[in-house]
N, C-alpha and C positions, 0 to 999 in steps of 0.2 A: 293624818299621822298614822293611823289606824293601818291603811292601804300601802301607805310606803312602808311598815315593819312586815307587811306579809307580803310583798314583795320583797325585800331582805330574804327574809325566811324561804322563800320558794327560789329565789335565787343562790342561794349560799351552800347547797350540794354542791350544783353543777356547778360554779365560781371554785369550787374544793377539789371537782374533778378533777377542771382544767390546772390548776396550781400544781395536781403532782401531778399531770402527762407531763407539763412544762417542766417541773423540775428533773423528772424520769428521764425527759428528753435531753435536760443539760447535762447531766450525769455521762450520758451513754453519747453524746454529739463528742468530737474530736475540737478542741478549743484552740488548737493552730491552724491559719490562713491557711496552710499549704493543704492541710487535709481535709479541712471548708473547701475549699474553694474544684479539690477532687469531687467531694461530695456533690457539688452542683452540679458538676460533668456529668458523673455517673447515675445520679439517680434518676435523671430525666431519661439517659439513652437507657436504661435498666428498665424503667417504665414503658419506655415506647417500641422495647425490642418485646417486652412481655404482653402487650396490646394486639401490636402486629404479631407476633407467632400462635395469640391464641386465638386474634380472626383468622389467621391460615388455616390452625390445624381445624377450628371449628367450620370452619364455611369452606375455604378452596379444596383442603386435603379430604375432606369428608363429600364434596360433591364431586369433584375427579374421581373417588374411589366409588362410589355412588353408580357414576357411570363407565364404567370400568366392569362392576360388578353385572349392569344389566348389560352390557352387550356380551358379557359370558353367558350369563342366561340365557341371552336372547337364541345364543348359537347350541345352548343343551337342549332347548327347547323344538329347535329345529328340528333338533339329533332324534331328539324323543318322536317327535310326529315323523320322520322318518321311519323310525321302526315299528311304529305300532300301522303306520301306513302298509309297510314294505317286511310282513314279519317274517318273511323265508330268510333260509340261512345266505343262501347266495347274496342275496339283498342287504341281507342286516352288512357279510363283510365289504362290500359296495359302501355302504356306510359310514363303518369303520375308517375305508380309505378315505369316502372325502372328508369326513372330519378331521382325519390326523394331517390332508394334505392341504387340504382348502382353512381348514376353521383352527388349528395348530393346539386340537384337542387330542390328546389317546382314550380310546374308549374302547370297551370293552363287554358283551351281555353274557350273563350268568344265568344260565336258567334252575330257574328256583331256589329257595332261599330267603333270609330272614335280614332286615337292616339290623345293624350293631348297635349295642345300648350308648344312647347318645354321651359324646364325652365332655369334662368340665369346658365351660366358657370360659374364656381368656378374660380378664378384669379390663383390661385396657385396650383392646383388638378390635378396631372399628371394624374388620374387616367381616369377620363371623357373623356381626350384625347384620350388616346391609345386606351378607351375600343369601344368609338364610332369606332373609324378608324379600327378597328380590325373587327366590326359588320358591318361596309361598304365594308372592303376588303373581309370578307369570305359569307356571308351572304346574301347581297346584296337586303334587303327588307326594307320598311319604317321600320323605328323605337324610339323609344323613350325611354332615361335612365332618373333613379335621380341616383344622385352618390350625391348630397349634404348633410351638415350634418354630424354629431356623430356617424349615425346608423349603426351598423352593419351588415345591408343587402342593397344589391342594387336591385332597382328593375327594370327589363327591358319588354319593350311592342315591337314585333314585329305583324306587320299588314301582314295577309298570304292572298293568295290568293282568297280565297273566303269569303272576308271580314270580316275574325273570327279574334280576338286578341290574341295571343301568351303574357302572365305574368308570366314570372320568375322571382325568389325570390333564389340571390346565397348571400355567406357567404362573408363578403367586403374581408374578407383576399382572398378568394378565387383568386380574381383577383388585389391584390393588396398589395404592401411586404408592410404590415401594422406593423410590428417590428422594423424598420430602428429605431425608436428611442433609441434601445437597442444599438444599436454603437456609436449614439454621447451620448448617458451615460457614456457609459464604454470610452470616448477617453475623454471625460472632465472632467471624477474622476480620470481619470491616472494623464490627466495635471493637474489639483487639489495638486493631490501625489506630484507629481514632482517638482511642484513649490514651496509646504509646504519644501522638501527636500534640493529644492536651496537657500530657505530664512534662514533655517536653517545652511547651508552651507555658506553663505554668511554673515552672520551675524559671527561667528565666523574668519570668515577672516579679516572684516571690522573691528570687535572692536580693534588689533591690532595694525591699522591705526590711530585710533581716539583714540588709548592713547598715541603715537608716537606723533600726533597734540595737544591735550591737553599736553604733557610734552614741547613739545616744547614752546606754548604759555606761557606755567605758568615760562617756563627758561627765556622768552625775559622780562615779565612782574617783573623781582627779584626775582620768589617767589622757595622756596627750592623744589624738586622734590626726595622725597626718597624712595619712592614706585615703582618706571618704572622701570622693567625688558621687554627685548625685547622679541616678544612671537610672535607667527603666523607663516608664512612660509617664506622662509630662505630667499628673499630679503627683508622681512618684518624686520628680525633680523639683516640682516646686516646695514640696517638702523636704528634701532634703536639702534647697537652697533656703529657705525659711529657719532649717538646724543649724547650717554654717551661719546666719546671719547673726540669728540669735547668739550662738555660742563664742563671736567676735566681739560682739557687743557686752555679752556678760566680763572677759577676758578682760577685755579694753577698760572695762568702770574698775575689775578689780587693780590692774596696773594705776587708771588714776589716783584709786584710793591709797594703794601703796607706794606710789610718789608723794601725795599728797601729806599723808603721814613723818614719812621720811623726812620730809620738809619741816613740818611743824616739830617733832621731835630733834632734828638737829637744835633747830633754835628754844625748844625748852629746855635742853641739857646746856645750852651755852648759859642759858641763865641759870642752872639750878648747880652749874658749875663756878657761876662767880656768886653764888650762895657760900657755896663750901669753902672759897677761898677765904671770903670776908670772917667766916663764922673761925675757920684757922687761925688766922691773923688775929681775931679779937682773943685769941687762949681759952685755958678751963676758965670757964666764966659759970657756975651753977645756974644765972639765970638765963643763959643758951640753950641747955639742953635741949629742952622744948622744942625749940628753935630748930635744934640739930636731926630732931624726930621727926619734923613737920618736914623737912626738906630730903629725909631717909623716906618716909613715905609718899611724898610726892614722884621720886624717882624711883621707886615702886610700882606705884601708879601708873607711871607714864610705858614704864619697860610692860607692865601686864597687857595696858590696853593697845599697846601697838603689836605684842605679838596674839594678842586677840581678832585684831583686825587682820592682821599677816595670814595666818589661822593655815602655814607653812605651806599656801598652795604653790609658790614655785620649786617645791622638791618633787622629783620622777619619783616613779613607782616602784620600787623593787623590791626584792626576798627580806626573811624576817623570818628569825628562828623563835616559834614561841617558847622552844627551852630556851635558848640565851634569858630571853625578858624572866622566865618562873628563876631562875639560877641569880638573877641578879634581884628578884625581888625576895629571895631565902636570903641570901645575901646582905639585904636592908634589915629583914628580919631579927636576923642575929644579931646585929648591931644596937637596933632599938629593944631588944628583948622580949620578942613577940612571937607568937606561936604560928606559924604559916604551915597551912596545905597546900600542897597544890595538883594538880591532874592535866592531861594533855588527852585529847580523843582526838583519832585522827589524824592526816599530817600535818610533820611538824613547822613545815615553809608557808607561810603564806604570802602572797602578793599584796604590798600596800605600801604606802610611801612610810617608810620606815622609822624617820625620825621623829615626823608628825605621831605616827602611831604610838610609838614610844611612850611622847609624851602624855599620849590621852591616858594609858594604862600606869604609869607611873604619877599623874595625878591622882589617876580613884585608888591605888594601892598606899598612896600617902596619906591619904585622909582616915581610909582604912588604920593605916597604925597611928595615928593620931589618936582618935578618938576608941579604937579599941583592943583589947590583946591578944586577940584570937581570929586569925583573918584565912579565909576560904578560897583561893583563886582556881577558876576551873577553866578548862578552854576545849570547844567543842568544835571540828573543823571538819566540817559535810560535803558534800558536792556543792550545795548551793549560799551557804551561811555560814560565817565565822561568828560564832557564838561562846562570850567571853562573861563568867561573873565571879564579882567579889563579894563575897561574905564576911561580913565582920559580925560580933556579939556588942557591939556597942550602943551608945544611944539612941542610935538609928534619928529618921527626920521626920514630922509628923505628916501624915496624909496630903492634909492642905498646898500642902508648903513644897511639895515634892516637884513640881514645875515649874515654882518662881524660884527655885534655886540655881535653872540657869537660864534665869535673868541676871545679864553685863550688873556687876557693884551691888548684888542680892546680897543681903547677910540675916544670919539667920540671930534673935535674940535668947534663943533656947541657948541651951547646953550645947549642942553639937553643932557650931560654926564651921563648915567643909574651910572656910578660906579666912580663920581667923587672924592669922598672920598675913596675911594679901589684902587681893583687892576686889573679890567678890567675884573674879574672871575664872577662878578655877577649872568649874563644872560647864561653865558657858564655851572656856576654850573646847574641852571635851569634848559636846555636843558637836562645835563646827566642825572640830575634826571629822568624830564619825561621820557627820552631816557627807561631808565633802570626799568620805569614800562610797557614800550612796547607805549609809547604817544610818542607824539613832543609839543615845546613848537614854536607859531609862532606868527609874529609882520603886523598888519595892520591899518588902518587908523579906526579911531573910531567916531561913530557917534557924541561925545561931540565936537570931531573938535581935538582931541589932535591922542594918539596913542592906542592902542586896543591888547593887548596880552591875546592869547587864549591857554589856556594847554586843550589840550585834548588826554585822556588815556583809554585803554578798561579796563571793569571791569569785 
């Protein structure tokens, strides 16, 4: 036990490390397929162009320039033992010419004289390097380069023996693979090519995806989907033949259930209709009432829980002014003699099947003035959420209780019954609604002091 808590312990930095690179990484990674999946593209060619360019510039470009540099040397060095050979003047410009005609050097001897105080080294200039070391290993006399700068020539001063200065004038390429730039051109327009052909490539694969996710959101939100054919590459299609199947099948149980209903409720209204005839025909009878109540709330019942089940998925999608709904709910206000706010953020249209809608917010704004006289309604409308809550200062619901109140025939024995007059479907209709725009409908403590129900739906 001992052993395994210090292994814990000796594990539990680096287990701390890795958690925030991971979370560092999630943060900072792009969370959409399409920019994943560039990502995989690029980083590998990003790596492997950055491998390959820096074994070129370290090995090819540096041994080219390497030798480059000594067979310029090789030919100053000739130059030099020519003249220390050959020092008469006729001789030295004999020299001169073959070097500037045969060796495609300019040269030049100075008699007497001092080399120039050596100038800064370039930070990045392979070239200074090798060519000094190269004019030390073969050479072996004072001397002095510029190699800095644009220019096309480098000029070097060797100090000879009998204090003459040695000036030649070579071509920079000469000693130096001054074209390398011609490779990382041509390997950054291929990767250019290549990347235009994967975006291109990838984009066609992606859009597939992202009409499989749009059909699906617009199926959880109610809204009709007649255009999605499954398209892309064959797990692509098998999913999206997998979404039409499923979303047939869901369709198809809801039409049974709504025949099936239909059905059943024709034939309880035939009965609860030769209720009412019998109970007419018998007159004011005082020991009917009862009678008349049981048969009033049966047909209650029956109308709640069938449009419960209904839950108005055959109505389309359409506009919906959330001022009309605040105007009609000031409206109820004044009537019951209740105090109503209200607020719109946002615009004021939103998309949702309209009537259904309706009803969800003209349930919680009726329970609202029921149980309290001071009611809050605010509506919050974003790019991505419609967000809707009512406030009342009333009794509010106790903690426990706030998720079985939409459970179907829930009633509550407290003080604040949402569906005292009903049939326990209230909150539950509600729910399906928002459910079946792809929202939820949820119950919290509100700042008036009573209860806080918030419908929020994407739009």
């Amino acid at each position: 036990m001992a052993t395994d808590s210090l292994r814990r312990e000796r594990s539990s930095p680096a287990d701390g490390a890795l958690k925030r690179l991971t979370r560092w990484l999630r943060r900072r990674v792009p969370i959409g397929l399409y920019a994943r999946s560039l990502l995989i593209v690029v980083i590998p060619m990003v790596l492997l162009q950055s491998v390959v360019a820096f074994v070129f510039m370290e090995r090819h470009w540096q041994l080219v320039t390497q030798r480059l540099s000594a067979a310029v040397t090789n030919d100053i060095a000739a130059v030099v033992d020519l003249i220390t050979t050959f020092p008469r003047e006729g001789d030295i410009d004999q020299v001169v010419r073959i070097a500037r005609e045969q060796l495609d050097l300019n040269i030049s001897v100075e008699p007497g004289g001092e080399l120039p105080a050596p100038r800064p080294k370039p930070f990045f200039e392979i070239l200074d390097h090798i060519l000094s070391e190269e004019i030390s290993n073969q050479i072996r006399r004072p001397f002095w380069i510029d190699t800095v700068g644009n220019s096309k020539i480098v000029e070097i001063r060797i100090k000879l023996e009998d204090d003459r200065i040695l000036r030649v004038y070579a071509r920079r390429n000469q000693a130096y693979a001054s074209n390398t730039h011609i490779f990382l051109v041509w390997m950054v327009g291929a990767s250019l090519v290549l990347l235009a052909i994967a975006i291109l490539f990838l984009r066609g694969q992606i859009r597939p995806i992202l009409a499989l996710a749009h059909a699906a959101e617009s199926f959880g939100k109610g809204q009709k989907i007649d255009d999605f054919a499954p398209r892309g590459a064959e797990e692509i299609r098998r999913a999206g033949l997998a979404f039409i199947l499923m979303r047939e099948r869901i369709e198809r149980q809801i039409e049974q259930r709504t025949a099936m209903l239909t059905g059943v409720s024709h034939d309880l209204r035939t009965i609860l209709t030769r209720f009412k005839l019998q109970l007419a025909l018998a007159g004011d009878n005082p020991d009917l009432e009862s009678l008349n109540q049981d048969v009033e709330d049966m047909q209650n019942m029956l109308e709640g829980y069938l449009a419960f089940a209904r839950g108005e998925a055959e109505e389309d999608v359409g506009e919906l002014k959330l001022s009309d709904l605040m105007a009609r709910f000031a409206a109820e206000a004044e009537l019951f003699g209740k105090s109503l706010t209200t607020s719109i953020v946002g615009e004021d249209e939103v998309q949702v099947r309209p009537n259904a809608f309706t009803r969800l917010l003209v349930n919680l704004v009726s329970n609202a003035y029921r149980y309290a006289g001071t009611v809050c309604v605010e509506a919050r409308h974003g790019a991505k959420w419609l967000t809707i809550t009512v406030d009342d200062d009333g009794p509010g619901i106790p903690e426990p209780a706030r998720e079985d109140v939409f459970k179907p025939f829930f009633r509550l024995d407290e003080a604040r019954n949402l569906d005292s007059s009903g049939t326990g479907l209230g909150l539950a209709i509600a729910r399906d609604i928002a459910r079946s725009h792809g929202g939820n409908v949820t119950l919290g403590e509100s700042p008036l002091g009573g209860l806080r129900a918030t419908v929020r739906v994407p739009t």
